[in-house]
Steps between C-alpha positions, in 0.01 A plus 500: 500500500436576857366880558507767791278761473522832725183766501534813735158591623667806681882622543538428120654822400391679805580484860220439709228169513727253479321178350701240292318245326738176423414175279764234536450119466142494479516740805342810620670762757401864582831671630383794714145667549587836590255802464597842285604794720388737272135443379220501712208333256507148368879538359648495797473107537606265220274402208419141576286435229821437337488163710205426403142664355257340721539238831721492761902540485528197702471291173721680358779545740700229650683736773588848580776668613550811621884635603452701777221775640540799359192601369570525109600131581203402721223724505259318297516174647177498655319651219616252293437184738206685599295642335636343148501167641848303572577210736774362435827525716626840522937473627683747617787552795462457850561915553238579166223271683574720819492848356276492186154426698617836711580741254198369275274539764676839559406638138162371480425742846629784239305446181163374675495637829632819431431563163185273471586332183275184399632186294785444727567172731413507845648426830390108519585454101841605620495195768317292285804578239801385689332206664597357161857648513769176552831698600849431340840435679830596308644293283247254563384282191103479565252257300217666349381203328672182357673729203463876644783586755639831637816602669535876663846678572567842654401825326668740752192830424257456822490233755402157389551643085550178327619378157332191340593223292231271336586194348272273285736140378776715345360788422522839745439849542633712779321835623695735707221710615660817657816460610837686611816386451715738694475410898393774709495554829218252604463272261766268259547505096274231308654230403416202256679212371638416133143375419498568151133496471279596137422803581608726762200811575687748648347836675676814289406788758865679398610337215665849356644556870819438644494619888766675674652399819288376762712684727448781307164543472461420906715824542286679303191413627643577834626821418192646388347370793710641775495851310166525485371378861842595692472906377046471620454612819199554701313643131138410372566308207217686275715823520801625399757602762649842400621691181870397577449132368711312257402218271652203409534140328503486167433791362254657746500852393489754835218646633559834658779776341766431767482119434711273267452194259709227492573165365467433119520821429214733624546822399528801764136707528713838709801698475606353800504118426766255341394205224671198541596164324596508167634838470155701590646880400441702870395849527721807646525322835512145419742238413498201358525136593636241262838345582739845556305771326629860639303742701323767352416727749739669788330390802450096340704217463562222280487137634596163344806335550730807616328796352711804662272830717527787333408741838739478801147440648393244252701136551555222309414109605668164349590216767677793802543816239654786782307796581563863281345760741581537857198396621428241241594112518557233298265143610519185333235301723345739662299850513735853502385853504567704162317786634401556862127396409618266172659184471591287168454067564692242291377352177325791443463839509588840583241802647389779247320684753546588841161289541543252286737180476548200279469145621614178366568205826396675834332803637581852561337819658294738277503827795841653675282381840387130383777217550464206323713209376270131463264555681158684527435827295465792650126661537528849405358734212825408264483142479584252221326201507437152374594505126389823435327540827423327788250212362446136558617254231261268352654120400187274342591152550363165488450393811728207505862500287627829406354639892691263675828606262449837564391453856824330574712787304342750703476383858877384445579861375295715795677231725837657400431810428271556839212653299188583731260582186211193504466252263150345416384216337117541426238218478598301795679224324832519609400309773399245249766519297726459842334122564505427116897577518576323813241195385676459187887641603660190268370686168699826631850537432800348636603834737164501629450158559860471703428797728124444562557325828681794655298749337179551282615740178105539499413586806518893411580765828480779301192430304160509630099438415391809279166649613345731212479776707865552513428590158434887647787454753754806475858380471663286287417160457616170295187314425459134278170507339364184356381467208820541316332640150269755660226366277311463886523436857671716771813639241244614286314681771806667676622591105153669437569732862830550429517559126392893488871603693807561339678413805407134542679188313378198393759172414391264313716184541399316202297396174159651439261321259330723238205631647559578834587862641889386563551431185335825361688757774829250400373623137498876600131532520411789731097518474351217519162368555341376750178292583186694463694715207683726767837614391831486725787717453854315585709784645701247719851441392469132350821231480554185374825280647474104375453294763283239291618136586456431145809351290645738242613445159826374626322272742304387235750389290713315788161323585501347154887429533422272793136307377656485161141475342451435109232748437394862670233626583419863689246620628361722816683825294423779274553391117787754385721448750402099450537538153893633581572201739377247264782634240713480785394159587529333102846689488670397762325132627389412112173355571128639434348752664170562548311763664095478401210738566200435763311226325765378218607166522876369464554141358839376557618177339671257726758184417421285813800311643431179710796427716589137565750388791697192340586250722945393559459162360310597207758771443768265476369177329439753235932654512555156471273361246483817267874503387487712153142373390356753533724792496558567858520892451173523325141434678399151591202280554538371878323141578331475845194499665331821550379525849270797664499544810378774730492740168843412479654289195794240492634291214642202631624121447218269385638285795498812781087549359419145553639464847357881624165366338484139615449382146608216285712550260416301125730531205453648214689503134495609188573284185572642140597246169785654282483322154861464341618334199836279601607203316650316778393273776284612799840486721737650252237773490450537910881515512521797208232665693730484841767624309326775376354609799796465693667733281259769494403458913830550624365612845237248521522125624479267153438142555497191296299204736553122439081456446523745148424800618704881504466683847580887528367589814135385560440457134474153331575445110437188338498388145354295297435390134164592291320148340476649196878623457759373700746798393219738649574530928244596717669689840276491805570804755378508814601748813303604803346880512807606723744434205203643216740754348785239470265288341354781252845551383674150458117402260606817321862394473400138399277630225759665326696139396805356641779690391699305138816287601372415847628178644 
């Protein structure tokens, strides 16, 4: 039986160096050639010896494909055409040709200019690479070779992200790469059709997650945004701003003893703070937040959904709630007093000190004689600042996919909120990424696309070119770093100067491979070391929010709902949460699941299928001639000429082959001799044959001819007596190969004897 037979040279059980090796029909394919993120010795590129021990891959490998340019995807393309030695055709999408030569060229200026590492491509290998790269449209069924042919559909994940399908006679295998299948807000869902291929490889990034809202997790993002850069203020980001500070998201305990914790649960440090969510018990002076708790002290109140003041000086806040005091007021949407110098703000919180107040959605003043509401902070000695103090915020990124997602949530957020704290973008390649967007607009999604004439969603007012000596600049500050792991580049180097204070954030959008310094702060790691042994403390307050455009394990699951595949396999995922989805997977879809190690090899069995297209006539020559031999309900033989034709095949009429073929047509039939012992004449026995056969072929034309013979359809019986024994009859069939089965059965029938009493 045919075989498929799947080897991960990277991404099998891990996430990073993404190289599938595929045998199908007699075939060859590398799927992906990406580099690992978090090595930086010979295991960071795939083990090709796998391939093969000695010589070069190109006799080996009849193509490669790689799905789109991250580098975990791409990143050791020109080692392996290279400097391992491949030259065969290399396919990939229009947007991947664009983009992978710049960002490869990109690292390579890191790890050999910078940090002077040897055994690593060059500039011209990287040219000399994608000379042999032929680019892939969309749906789009491209020729490899007479037998080898591949088909790409839309991943959603980064620009120009494609799934493939590779098909070898009847046999295929689908590879999804990385894809998303939740739109976003430049780029569609993937999409493939009911394919039902072998195997499907799927990437298993979150197969134990289930997302939230997208909407949700935008708001959140932005929220911890706007707090931190809209409380900054003209303040050096490498100190803190004042003892008055508070600190916040999740769980950020406070700082100095007039300061508060909040979210999750932090726990007050002074007697003069108040814990919140989930029922944090407050001091003397503090009350508590979780949906109508009661004040505790005399001078505080309770808010959530109604909570009462206790002080005619204190008031109260749900949707209009009327002042207490005489100089206090109620405010639904907008900023009132509660003490001359003191004012409580929506969604959020009340003062405890005459210095201090809580803030959920806007601003507020700190002093009696600074005025604030959305807008910039005030400069004096009592200041709160940027999440815990006025201090940039640090985003890594890649520079092209999750930036331009974020890019667009932000500059459409400071657009309606009238923000004047810069954004920057380091590395110069928003530029880049601007022409690679408007280049290839069709692969965005259907919002952009409509509204691109009128306006450019990329073109970014509020974002601009970061130089790395705004690095020192006092002030808050929004800045996209690239890489998006930290494991080098410009977010590593603004991390390293603005890891030691407590005051400054970093967000990290999305998945960090094992290895790199994201995933290790993401871990909780606070020293960690650096090159040449030196240590780094990680004071900065560290956050993760999932912006990863990778599918989930509910996207997962639909994906395999739509390609309908007859065997799994994951990869590009770590193996406990792959060995969860895999149960998952047999449960519910009731195939096999397979998810192998780096190096282990997966042999799937397949039952090739060759689909024929039958031709009308044939189709009902045979209604008419097959009556109830054979059983109509049950598989049958069909009679035609087999024709292919452009890889296609077509049964039809021996008459519709000869005339499409210009051929003659010569006639050929079969003849059997049934011996039966009659005692009657030849005729007497012709005519009990007729009879017999007319009886038993009810649906079948039964003739007797004048010259001797018995006709049912094209078959022929004559009879005739033996020389030796006249009582002994010797029946002559004969039929053409159209009417073979008829004349299988009636030789059968005859063979048995004429039935007793037949006239």
């Amino acid at each position: 039986m045919p075989e498929i037979k799947v080897t991960p040279l990277g991404a099998g059980q891990d996430v990073g160096r993404s190289c599938i090796l595929v045998s199908i029909g007699g075939k060859n394919i590398m799927l992906d050639c990406g580099m690992h993120m978090g090595y930086n010795d010979d295991r960071r590129f795939p083990d090709f010896s796998y391939v093969t021990q000695n010589g070069r891959l190109t006799e080996f490998l009849d193509c490669v494909i790689i799905s789109h340019f991250h580098l975990d995807h791409c990143g050791a393309l020109p080692f392996m055409s290279e400097m391992v030695g491949y030259d065969g055709p290399i396919y990939m999408t229009h947007p991947t040709k664009a983009i992978c030569p710049i960002l490869l060229e990109d690292f390579r200026k890191i790890t050999v200019d910078k940090k002077g590492e040897t055994n690593f491509f060059t500039s011209q290998m990287i040219k000399d690479c994608m000379k042999k790269v032929v680019p892939l449209n969309l749906h789009q069924t491209v020729q490899v070779d007479d037998e080898l042919e591949i088909k790409a559909y839309y991943a959603g994940h980064v620009l120009g992200a494609a799934m493939v399908q590779i098909k070898v006679g009847s046999e295929s295998v689908v590879y999804t790469g990385d894809y998303n299948m939740t739109p976003d807000r430049h780029l569609g869902a993937a999409w493939i059709d009911k394919c039902r291929p072998d195997i499907l490889i799927s990437e298993s990034t979150y197969a134990t997650t289930i997302r939230d809202s997208k909407r949700c997790r935008e708001r959140d993002f932005l929220k911890k945004v706007h707090e931190s850069i809209e409380r900054g203020g003209k303040v050096r980001a490498a100190t803190p701003v004042g003892p008055h500070l508070w600190g916040r998201t999740c769980g950020a305990a406070p700082v100095g003893p007039h300061m508060w914790g909040r979210t999750c649960g932090a726990a007050p440090v002074g007697p003069h703070m108040w814990g919140r969510a989930c029922g944090a018990a407050p001091g003397p002076h503090l009350w508590t937040h979780t949906c109508g708790a009661a004040p505790v002290g005399p001078h505080l109140w309770s808010r959530t959904c109604g909570a009462a003041p206790v002080e005619p000086h204190l008031w109260g806040r749900t949707c209009g709630a009327a002042p207490v005091g005489p100089h206090l007021w109620g405010r639904t949407c907008g900023a009132a007093p509660v003490e001359p110098h003191l004012w409580g703000r929506t969604c959020g919180a009340a003062p405890v000190e005459p210095h201090l107040w809580g803030r959920t959605c806007g601003a507020a003043p700190v002093e009696p004689h600074l005025g604030h509401t959305c807008g910039p902070t005030p400069v004096g000695p009592h200041l709160w600042g940027r999440t815990r103090g006025a201090a940039p915020v640090l985003i890594p990124v890649f520079a092209l996919g999750r930036a331009q997602e974020l890019c667009i949530l932000l500059e459409t957020f400071w657009e309606r909120m009238n923000l004047k704290a810069p954004i920057y973008f380091s590395t110069g390649l928003t530029e880049k990424a601007n022409h690679y967007y408007k280049l290839f607009i069709t692969w965005t999604n259907q919002k952009i696309r409509k509204t691109f004439v009128q306006r450019n969603m990329f073109e970014f007012k509020h974002i601009k070119a970061f130089d790395r000596s705004y690095a020192d600049n006092p002030g808050p500050m929004v800045v996209f770093a690239t890489p998006g792991m930290l494991h080098a580049g410009q977010s590593l180097q603004i991390f390293k100067k603005w890891a030691g204070n407590e005051k400054n954030m970093v967000i990290m959008p999305g998945y960090c491979v094992q290895g790199t310094i994201g995933h290790k702060i993401l871990n909780g790691q606070r020293k960690l070391e650096m090159e040449g042994r030196a240590t780094l403390d990680v004071k900065l307050q560290v956050e993760y929010m999932s912006f990863s455009a990778h599918a989930d394990a509910k996207g997962i699951m639909q994906l395999i709902r739509m390609a309908e595949p007859r065997n799994m396999l994951l990869v590009h995922g770590e193996a406990a949460k792959m060995e969860f989805l895999k149960g998952k997977i047999e449960q519910e879809f009731n195939i096999d699941c397979y998810m192998p190690a780096n190096g282990e090899t997966v042999t799937v069995t397949t039952n090739p299928s060759v689909p024929v297209d039958i031709s009308l006539n044939l189709l009902k020559r045979e209604m008419v001639l097959g009556g109830p031999l054979p059983d109509p309900k049950k598989p049958r033989a069909m009679h035609g000429t087999l024709i292919m034709k452009e890889n296609s095949l077509r049964l039809v009429s021996s008459e519709q082959a000869l005339k499409e073929l210009g051929l003659n047509e010569h006639q050929l039939r079969f003849t059997c001799r049934v011996h039966l012992q009659d005692p009657h004449s030849d005729n007497d026995t012709l005519h009990r044959v007729y009879t017999h056969l007319k009886s038993v072929l009810k649906g079948y034309t039964v003739q007797h001819l004048p010259d001797g013979t018995v006709m049912v359809e094209s078959i022929v019986v004559k009879v005739s007596s033996s020389a030796e024994d006249a009582s002994m009859k010797v029946l002559l069939l004969s039929w053409s190969y159209q009417d073979e089965d008829l004349g299988s059965f009636l030789s059968t029938l005859l063979k048995k004897g004429l039935p007793a009493g037949l006239c």
